[in-house]
KEMARLUM-111850 format. One line per field, with one value per residue (C-alpha): residue number from 1; x, y, z; residue in one letter. Coordinates in steps of 0.5 Angstrom, whole numbers, plus 500, padded with zeros to 3 digits. Layout:
N
pos	[NUM, ...]
px	[X, ...]
py	[Y, ...]
pz	[Z, ...]
code	[a, ...]
//
This chain:
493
pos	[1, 2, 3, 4, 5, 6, 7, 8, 9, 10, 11, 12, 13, 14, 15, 16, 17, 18, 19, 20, 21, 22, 23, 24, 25, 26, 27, 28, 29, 30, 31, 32, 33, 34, 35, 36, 37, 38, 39, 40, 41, 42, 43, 44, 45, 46, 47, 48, 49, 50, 51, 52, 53, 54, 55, 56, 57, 58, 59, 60, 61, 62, 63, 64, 65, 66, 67, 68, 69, 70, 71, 72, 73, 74, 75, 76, 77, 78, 79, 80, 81, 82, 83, 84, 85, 86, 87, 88, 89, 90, 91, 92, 93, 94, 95, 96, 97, 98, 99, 100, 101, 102, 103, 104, 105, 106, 107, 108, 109, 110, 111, 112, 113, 114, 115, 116, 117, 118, 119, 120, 121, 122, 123, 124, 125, 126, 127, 128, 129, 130, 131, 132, 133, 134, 135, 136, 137, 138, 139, 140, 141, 142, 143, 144, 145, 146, 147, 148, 149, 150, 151, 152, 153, 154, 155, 156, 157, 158, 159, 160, 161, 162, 163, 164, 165, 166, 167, 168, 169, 170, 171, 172, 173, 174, 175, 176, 177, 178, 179, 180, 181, 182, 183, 184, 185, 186, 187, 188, 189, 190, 191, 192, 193, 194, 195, 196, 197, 198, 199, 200, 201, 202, 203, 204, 205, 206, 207, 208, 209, 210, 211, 212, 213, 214, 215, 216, 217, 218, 219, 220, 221, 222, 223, 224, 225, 226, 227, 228, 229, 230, 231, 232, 233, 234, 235, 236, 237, 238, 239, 240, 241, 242, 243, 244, 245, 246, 247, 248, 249, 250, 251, 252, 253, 254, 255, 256, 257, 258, 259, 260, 261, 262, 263, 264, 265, 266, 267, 268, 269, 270, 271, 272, 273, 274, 275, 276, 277, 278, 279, 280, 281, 282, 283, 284, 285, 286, 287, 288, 289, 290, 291, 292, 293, 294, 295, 296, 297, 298, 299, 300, 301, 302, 303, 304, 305, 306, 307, 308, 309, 310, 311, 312, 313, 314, 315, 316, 317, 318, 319, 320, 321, 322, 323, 324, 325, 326, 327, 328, 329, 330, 331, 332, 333, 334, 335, 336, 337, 338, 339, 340, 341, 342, 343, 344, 345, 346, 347, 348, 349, 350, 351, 352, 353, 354, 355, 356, 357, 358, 359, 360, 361, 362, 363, 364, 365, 366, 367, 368, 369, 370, 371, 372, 373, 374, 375, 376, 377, 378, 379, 380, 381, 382, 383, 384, 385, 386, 387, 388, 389, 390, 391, 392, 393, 394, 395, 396, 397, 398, 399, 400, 401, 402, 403, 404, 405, 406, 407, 408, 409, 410, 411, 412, 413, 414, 415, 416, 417, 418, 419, 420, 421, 422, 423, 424, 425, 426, 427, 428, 429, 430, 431, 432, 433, 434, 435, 436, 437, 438, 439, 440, 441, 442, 443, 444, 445, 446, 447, 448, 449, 450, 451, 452, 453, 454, 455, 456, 457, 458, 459, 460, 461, 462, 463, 464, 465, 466, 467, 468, 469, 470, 471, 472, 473, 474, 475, 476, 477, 478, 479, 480, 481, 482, 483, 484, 485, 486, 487, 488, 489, 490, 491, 492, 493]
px	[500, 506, 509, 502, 501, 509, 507, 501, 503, 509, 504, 500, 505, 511, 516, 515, 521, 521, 524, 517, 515, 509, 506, 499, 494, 488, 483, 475, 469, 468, 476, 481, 487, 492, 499, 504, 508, 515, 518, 525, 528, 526, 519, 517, 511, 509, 507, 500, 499, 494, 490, 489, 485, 488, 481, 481, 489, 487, 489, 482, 484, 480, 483, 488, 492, 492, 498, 501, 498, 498, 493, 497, 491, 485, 479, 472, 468, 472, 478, 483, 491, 496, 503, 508, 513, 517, 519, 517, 512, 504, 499, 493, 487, 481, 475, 468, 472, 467, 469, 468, 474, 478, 483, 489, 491, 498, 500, 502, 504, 503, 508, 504, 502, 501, 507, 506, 511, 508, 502, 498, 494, 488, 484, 478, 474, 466, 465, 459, 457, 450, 447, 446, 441, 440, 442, 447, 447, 454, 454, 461, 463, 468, 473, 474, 470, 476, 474, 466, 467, 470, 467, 467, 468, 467, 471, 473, 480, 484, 491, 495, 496, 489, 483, 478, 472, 465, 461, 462, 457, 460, 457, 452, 449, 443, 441, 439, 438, 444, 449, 455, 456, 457, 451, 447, 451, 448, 452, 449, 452, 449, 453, 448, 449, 456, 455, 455, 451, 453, 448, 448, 443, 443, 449, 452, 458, 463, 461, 465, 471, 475, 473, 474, 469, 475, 475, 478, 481, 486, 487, 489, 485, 484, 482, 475, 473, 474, 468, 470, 465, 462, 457, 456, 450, 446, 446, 442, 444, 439, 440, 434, 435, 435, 428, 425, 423, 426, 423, 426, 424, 426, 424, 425, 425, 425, 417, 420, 422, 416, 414, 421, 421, 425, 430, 432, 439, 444, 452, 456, 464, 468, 461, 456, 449, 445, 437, 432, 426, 424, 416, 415, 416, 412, 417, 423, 430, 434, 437, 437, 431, 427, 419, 422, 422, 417, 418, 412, 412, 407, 408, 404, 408, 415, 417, 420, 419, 422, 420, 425, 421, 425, 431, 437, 445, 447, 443, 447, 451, 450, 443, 441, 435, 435, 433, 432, 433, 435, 438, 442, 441, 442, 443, 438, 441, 444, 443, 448, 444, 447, 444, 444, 443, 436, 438, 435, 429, 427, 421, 418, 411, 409, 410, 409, 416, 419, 423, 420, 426, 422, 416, 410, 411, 413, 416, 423, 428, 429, 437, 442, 442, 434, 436, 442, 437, 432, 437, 439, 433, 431, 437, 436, 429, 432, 437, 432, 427, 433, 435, 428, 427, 434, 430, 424, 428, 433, 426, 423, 429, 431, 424, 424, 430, 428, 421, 426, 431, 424, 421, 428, 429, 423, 423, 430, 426, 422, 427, 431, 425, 419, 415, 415, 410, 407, 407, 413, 417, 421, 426, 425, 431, 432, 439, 442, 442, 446, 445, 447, 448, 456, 456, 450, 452, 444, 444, 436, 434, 427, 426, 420, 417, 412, 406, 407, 414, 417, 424, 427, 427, 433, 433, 437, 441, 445, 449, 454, 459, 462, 467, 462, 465, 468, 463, 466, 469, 462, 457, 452, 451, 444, 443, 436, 436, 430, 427, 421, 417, 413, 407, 401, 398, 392, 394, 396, 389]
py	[500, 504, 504, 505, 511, 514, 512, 516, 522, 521, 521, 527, 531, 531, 536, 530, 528, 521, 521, 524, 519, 515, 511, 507, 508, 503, 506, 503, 508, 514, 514, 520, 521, 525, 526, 531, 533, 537, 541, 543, 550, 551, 551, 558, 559, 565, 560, 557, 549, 544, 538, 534, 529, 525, 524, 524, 525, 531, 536, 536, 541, 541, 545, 550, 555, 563, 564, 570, 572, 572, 566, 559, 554, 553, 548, 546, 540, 534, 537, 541, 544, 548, 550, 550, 555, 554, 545, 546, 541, 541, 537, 535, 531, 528, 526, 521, 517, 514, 508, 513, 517, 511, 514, 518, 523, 528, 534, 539, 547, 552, 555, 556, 549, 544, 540, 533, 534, 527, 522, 517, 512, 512, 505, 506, 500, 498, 493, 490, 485, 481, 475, 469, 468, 475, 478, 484, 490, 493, 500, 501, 507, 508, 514, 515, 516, 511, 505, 506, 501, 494, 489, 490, 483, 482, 477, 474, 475, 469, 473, 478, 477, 472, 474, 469, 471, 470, 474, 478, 483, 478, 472, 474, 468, 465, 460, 462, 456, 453, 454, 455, 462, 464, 462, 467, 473, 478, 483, 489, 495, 501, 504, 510, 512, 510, 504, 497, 493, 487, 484, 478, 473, 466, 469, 464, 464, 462, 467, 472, 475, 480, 483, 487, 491, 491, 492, 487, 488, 485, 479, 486, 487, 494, 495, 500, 498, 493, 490, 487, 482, 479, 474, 471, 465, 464, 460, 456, 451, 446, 441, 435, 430, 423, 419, 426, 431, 437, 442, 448, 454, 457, 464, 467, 473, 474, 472, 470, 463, 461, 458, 455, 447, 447, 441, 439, 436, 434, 435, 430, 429, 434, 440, 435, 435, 429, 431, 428, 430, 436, 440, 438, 430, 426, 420, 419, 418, 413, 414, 413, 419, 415, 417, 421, 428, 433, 439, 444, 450, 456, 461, 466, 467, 465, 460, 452, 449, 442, 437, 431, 425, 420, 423, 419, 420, 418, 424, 430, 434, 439, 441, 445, 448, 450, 452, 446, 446, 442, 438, 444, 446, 454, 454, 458, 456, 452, 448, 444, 440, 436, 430, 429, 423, 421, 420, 412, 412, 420, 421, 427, 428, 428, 422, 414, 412, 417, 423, 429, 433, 440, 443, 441, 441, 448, 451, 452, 449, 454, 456, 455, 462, 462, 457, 461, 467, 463, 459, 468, 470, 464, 465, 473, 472, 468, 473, 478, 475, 473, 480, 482, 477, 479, 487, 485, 481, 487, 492, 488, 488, 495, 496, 491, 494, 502, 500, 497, 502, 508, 501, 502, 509, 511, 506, 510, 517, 514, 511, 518, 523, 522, 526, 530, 527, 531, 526, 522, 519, 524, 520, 517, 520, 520, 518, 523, 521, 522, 523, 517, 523, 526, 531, 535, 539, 538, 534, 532, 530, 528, 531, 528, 534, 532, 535, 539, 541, 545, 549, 545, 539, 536, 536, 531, 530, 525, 527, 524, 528, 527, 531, 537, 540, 547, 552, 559, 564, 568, 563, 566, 563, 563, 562, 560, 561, 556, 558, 556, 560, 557, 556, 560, 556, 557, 553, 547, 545]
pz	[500, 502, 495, 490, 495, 493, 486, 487, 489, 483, 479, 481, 483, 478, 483, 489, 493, 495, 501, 503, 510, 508, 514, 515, 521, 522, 527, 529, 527, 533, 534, 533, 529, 530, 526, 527, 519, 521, 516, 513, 514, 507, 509, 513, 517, 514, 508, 507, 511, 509, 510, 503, 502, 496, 490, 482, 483, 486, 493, 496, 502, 508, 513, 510, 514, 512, 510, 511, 518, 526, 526, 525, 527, 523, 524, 520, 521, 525, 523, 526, 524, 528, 524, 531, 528, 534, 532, 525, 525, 523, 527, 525, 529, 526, 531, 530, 524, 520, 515, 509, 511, 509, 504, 503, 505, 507, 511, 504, 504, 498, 495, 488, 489, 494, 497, 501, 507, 508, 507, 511, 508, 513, 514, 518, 520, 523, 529, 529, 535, 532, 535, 531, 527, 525, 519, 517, 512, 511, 505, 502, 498, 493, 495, 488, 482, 478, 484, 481, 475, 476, 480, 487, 492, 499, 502, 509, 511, 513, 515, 513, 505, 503, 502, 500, 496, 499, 495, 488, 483, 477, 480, 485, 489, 487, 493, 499, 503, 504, 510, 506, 508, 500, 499, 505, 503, 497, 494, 490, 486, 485, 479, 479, 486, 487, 493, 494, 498, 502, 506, 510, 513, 518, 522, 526, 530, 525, 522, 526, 523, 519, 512, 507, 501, 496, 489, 483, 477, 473, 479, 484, 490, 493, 499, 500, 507, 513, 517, 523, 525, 531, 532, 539, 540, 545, 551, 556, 562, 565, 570, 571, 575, 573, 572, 571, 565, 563, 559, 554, 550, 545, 543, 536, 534, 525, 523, 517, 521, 522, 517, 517, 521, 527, 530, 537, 536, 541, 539, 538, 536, 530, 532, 529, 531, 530, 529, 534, 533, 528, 527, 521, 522, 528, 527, 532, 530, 532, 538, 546, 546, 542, 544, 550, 546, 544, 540, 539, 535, 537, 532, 535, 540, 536, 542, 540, 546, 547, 552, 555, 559, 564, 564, 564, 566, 559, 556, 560, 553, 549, 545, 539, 538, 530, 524, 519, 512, 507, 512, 514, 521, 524, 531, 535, 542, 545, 551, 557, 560, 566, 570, 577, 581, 586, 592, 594, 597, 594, 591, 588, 587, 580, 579, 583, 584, 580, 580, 577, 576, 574, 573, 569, 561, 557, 564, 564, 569, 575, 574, 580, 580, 582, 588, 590, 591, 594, 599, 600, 601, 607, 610, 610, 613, 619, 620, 620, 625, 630, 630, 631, 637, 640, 640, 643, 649, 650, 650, 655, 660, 660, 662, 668, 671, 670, 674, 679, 680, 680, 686, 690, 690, 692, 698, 700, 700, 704, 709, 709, 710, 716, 717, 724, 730, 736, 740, 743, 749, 752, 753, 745, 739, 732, 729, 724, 717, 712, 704, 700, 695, 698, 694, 698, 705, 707, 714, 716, 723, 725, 732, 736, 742, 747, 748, 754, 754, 760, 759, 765, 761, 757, 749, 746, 739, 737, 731, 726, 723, 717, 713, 710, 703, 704, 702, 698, 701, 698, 701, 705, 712, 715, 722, 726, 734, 737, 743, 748, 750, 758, 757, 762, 767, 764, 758, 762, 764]
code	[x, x, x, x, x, x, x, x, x, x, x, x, x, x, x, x, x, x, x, x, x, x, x, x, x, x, x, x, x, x, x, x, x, x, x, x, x, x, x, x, x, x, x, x, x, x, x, x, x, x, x, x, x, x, x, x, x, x, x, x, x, x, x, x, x, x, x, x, x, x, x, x, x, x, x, x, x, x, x, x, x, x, x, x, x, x, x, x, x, x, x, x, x, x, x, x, x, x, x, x, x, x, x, x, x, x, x, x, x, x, x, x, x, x, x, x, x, x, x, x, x, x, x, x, x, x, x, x, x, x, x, x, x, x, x, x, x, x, x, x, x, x, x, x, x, x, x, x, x, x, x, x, x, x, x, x, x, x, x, x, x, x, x, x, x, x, x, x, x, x, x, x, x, x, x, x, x, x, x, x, x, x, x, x, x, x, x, x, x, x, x, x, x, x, x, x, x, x, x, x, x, x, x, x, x, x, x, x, x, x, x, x, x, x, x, x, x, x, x, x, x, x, x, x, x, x, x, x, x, x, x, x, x, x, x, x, x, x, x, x, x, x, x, x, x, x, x, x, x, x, x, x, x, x, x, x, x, x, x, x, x, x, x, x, x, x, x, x, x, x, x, x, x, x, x, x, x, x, x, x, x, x, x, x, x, x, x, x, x, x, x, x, x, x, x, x, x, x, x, x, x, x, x, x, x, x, x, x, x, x, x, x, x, x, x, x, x, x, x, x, x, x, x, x, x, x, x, x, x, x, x, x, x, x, x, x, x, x, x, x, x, x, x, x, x, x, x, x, x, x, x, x, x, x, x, x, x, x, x, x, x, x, x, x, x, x, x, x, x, x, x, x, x, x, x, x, x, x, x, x, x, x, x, x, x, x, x, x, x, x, x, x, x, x, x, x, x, x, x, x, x, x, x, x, x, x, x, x, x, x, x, x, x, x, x, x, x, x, x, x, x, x, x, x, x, x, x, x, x, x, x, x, x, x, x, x, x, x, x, x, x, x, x, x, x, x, x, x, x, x, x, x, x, x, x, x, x, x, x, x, x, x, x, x, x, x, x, x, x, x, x, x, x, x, x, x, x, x, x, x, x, x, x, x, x, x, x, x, x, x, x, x, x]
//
């Protein structure tokens, strides 16, 4: 490619110098490029810079700087240019790569025309992720008006220097059935508006990889655009006890499939499948399965739903749900079913004496996931009514020990505080009492008088000290002096 592009640019522009850089940059669609030209001493920055892009022999310019002036950047669309002065280079970026980009292109400066400082041949490539079954349409477009006649090819890269032809506008393919790729891959050429049109249907994962739109002529290829392809299968895992029933579905999204037989194969040695039962037959095939599968296809709903009776150990493998035609099969999905043992003496109802290893006919088997999250599921609940119960028991101990404390302090209330009587034995006393609380410096005392108490009679406290806090210096203290006064004659009657 490097070589054709130097010859190229001989042709197109006669004062071209072969040492000029020519490099090959590949990037997927969305990406950006970015690409840095230095330029000689002979070449100032004061002179115009440009981005061309190679078509009909011609400089097709992009971007281009003013020469001449203070601004030594430009942009338009996607594309961006910046004349550095100070390293002599020119830096281009390229943004949101399509596939038409594809092409040839060179950093160039003006000087009564266009001189190439270095060219780059730019491949921009599709990803494409599909899923079996499905079908694909790609559009190329030719970059010149020169590639628009010949024939054009679509084919499947098998490594650096083959390309193997799957479809060409010189021998379009004209069965449609077969599974052989080239016969389910289209090819169209629209002259008048310059595209060619490649579509393909039955996608399997085989078909997954590299392929080019290129253009033929005199036994050479030209590369147009690169497609990469990947078709991923679906897949489904099963597990059935052994003696009990297992049931698959199928779903299928294209209406034109429904008038298409469906098949249930199980896969053997080198990728072959060997047919069961198919919808378009009522006779078993010859296998151990025999009489033990059913296969049913509800077109309205584009569900295939696929029964295996008593179940055996032999029968664990890998399945197919398929397409059949022509005796070719089309994989819809396929199914790893595993076998496990009935432990002896269990039985599973729906049956007498048998294993029922899933639900009843057109249910799927619940996965291992499901039974995890079950298994999840009964394990948090427990954790939560554990935690509740421990919740309710520490509530109703708390509650217990503040109406005890609230019971024991009031008794302690009462035990320090009485209330004074008027009548008592002249010889009776209370003991001093101290506050269980130190930090007070109140000390109470009961003192119990008698009715008729004369001056002369004696008064007794007894008094327990303790060692009081110190009050501040600018405590007030208060005192209160008690005197009796003697009572008339007269009252003592």
């Amino acid at each position: 490619m490097e070589l054709r592009a130097l010859l190229l640019l001989l042709l197109c522009f006669p004062g071209f110098q072969a040492q000029i850089h020519s490099t090959e940059e590949t990037r997927s669609e969305g990406s950006s490029l970015y690409i840095r030209c230095p330029y000689t001493a002979q070449t100032t920055h004061q002179q115009q810079k440009a981005w061309c892009r190679l078509r009909n022999r011609q400089c097709e310019p992009l971007v281009e700087t003013k020469g001449y002036s203070h601004k030594n950047w430009a942009a338009k669309g996607r594309v961006a240019l910046k004349d550095n002065p100070t390293e002599r280079t020119v830096s281009v970026t390229m943004t949101e790569l399509q596939a038409e980009d594809s092409g040839m292109y060179f950093c160039a400066y003006y000087s009564y025309a266009y001189h190439p400082l270095r060219t780059i041949s730019l491949f921009v490539f599709k990803e494409l992720h599909k899923w079996e079954l499905d079908s694909v349409s790609v559009q190329c477009l030719p970059s010149t008006l020169s590639y628009s006649v010949g024939t054009k090819v679509w084919c499947r890269r098998e490594d650096e220097t083959s390309c193997s032809f799957v479809a060409r506008t010189d021998y379009p393919s004209t069965q449609l059935n077969s599974k052989a790729l080239e016969d389910r891959t289209l090819i169209q050429d629209d002259t008048q508006k310059g595209t060619v049109t490649i579509t393909m249907q039955k996608l399997q994962a085989e078909d997954s990889g590299m392929y080019w739109c290129a253009l033929y002529r005199r036994s050479h290829l030209t590369w147009l655009m690169e497609v990469r392809l990947s078709v991923s299968k679906r897949t489904k895992q099963y597990t059935a006890k052994e003696s009990g029933d297992v049931s698959v579905q199928c779903p299928y999204s294209d209406p034109e499939y429904r008038a298409v037989s469906k098949a249930w194969c199980k896969v053997g040695a080198r990728e072959s499948c060997t047919v069961l039962v198919t919808t378009n037959s009522l006779e078993y095939q010859r296998t151990p399965q025999q009489g033990r599968v059913r296969i049913q296809d509800d077109t309205e709903q584009q569900i295939v739903t696929v029964t295996m009776e008593r179940v055996q150990a032999q029968d664990a493998g890998v399945y197919w749900c398929a397409l059949y035609e022509d005796a070719d099969l089309f994989r819809m999905l396929e199914v790893m079913l595993n076998v496990s043992e009935v432990l002896a003496g269990t039985t599973l109802p729906g049956a007498a004496g048998t294993s029922q290893a899933t639900p009843p006919a057109n249910s799927p088997v619940p996965s291992s996931k499901g039974n995890t999250f079950i298994l999840l599921s009964g394990v948090l609940s427990i954790l939560f009514l554990l935690a509740l119960i421990s919740l309710v028991t520490l509530y109703v101990r708390r509650c217990k020990q503040l109406n005890t404390t609230a019971h024991s302090k009031g008794n302690r209330e009462k035990d320090t505080y009485e209330k004074p009587v008027d009548t008592a034995q002249p010889d009776s006393y209370e003991r001093l009492e101290s506050p269980r609380d130190n930090s007070k410096d109140l000390k109470y005392v009961t003192l119990n008088f008698k009715s008729r108490l004369s001056p002369e009679d004696p008064l007794y406290c007894n008094v327990e000290l303790s060692e009081a806090h110190r009050k501040p210096k600018d405590e007030n203290v208060e005192y209160a002096i008690i005197a009796f006064k003697q009572l008339s004659t007269n009252d003592k009657g």
